[in-house]
C-alpha positions in Angstrom: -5.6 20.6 51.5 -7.6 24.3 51.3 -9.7 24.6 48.5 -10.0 28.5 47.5 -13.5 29.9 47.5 -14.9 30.8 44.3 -15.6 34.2 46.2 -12.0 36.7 45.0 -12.2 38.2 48.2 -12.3 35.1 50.5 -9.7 33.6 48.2 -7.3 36.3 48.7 -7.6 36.7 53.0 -7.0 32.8 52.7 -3.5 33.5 50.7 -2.7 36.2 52.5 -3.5 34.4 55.4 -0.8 31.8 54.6 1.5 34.5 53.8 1.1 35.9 56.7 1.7 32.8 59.1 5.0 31.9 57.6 4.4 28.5 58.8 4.3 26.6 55.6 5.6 26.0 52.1 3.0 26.2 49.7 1.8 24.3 46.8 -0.7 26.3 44.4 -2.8 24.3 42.5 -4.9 25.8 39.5 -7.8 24.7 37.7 -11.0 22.9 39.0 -10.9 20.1 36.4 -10.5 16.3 37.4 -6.5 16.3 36.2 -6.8 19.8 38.6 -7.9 17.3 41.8 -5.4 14.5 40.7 -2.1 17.3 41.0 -3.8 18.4 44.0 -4.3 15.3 46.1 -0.7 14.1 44.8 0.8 17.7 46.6 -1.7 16.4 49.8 0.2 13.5 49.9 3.5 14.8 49.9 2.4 17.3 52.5 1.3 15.0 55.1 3.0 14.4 57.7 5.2 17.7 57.1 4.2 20.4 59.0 6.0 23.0 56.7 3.9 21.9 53.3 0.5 23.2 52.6 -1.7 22.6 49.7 -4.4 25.1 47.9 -6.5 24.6 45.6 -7.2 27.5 43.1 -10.1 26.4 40.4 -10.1 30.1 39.0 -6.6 31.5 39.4 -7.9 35.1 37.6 -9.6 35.5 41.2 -6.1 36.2 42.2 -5.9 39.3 40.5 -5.1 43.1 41.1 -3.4 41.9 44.5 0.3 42.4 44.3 1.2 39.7 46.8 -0.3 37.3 44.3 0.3 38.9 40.7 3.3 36.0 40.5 0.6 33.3 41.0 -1.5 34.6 38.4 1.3 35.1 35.9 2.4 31.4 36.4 -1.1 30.0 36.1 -1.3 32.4 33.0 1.9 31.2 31.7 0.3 27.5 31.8 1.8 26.1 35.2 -1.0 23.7 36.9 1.1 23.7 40.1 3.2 26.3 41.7 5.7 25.8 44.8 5.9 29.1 47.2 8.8 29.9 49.8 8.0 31.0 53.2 8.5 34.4 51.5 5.8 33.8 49.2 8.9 33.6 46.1 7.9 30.8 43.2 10.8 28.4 43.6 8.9 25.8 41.1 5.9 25.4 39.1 5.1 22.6 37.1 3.0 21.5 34.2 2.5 18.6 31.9 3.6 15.2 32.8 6.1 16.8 35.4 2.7 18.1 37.5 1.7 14.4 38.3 4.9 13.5 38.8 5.5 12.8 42.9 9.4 13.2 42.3 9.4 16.4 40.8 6.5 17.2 43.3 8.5 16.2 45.9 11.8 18.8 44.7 9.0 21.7 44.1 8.5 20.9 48.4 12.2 20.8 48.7 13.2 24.4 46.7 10.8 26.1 47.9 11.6 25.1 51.7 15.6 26.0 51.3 14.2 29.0 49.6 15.6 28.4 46.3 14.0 30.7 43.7 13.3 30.3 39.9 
């Protein structure tokens, strides 16, 4: 798991990084509260042992913005999502929040759409 700097510059070359690999899936995860570390250590789990899963942490999702490549992140932390699943294109196929963001099986399909690409 990569916890985002609270620095918006750093934060953004470590996205962009990711983006720019196309190795992994990724799992956002926004806020730096306790329930933040819970949803965030849940999406390490169900990224180990899966070379094509990657977890962030984001404590302060506005860091995020003015960067195109990451306005969709912003808006879905914004919109009140606490985790968001990314495609190798960088696409939202999931986000999550509520009950559903500590849920491992609904973790689990966020992993799963956003490897086959599926979009929301």
């Amino acid at each position: 798991m990569h916890v985002l700097p609270r620095n918006a510059t750093q934060a953004k070359q470590l996205l962009h990084a990711a983006h720019d690999s196309r190795q992994a899936v990724l799992a956002v995860v926004f806020g730096g509260t306790p329930r933040a570390t819970q949803i965030a250590n849940l999406a390490a789990v169900r990224a180990q042992g899966h070379d094509e899963r990657d977890v962030y942490s984001a404590a302060d999702a506005l860091l995020l913005s003015g960067d195109p490549l990451l306005a969709p992140l912003v808006a879905a932390a914004q919109s009140g999502a606490e985790v968001v699943f990314l495609t190798l294109a960088f696409e939202v196929a999931t986000q999550l929040e509520g009950a559903d963001a500590l849920d491992g099986s609904a973790q689990e399909e966020g992993f799963a759409r956003a490897l086959a690409g599926q979009i929301a």
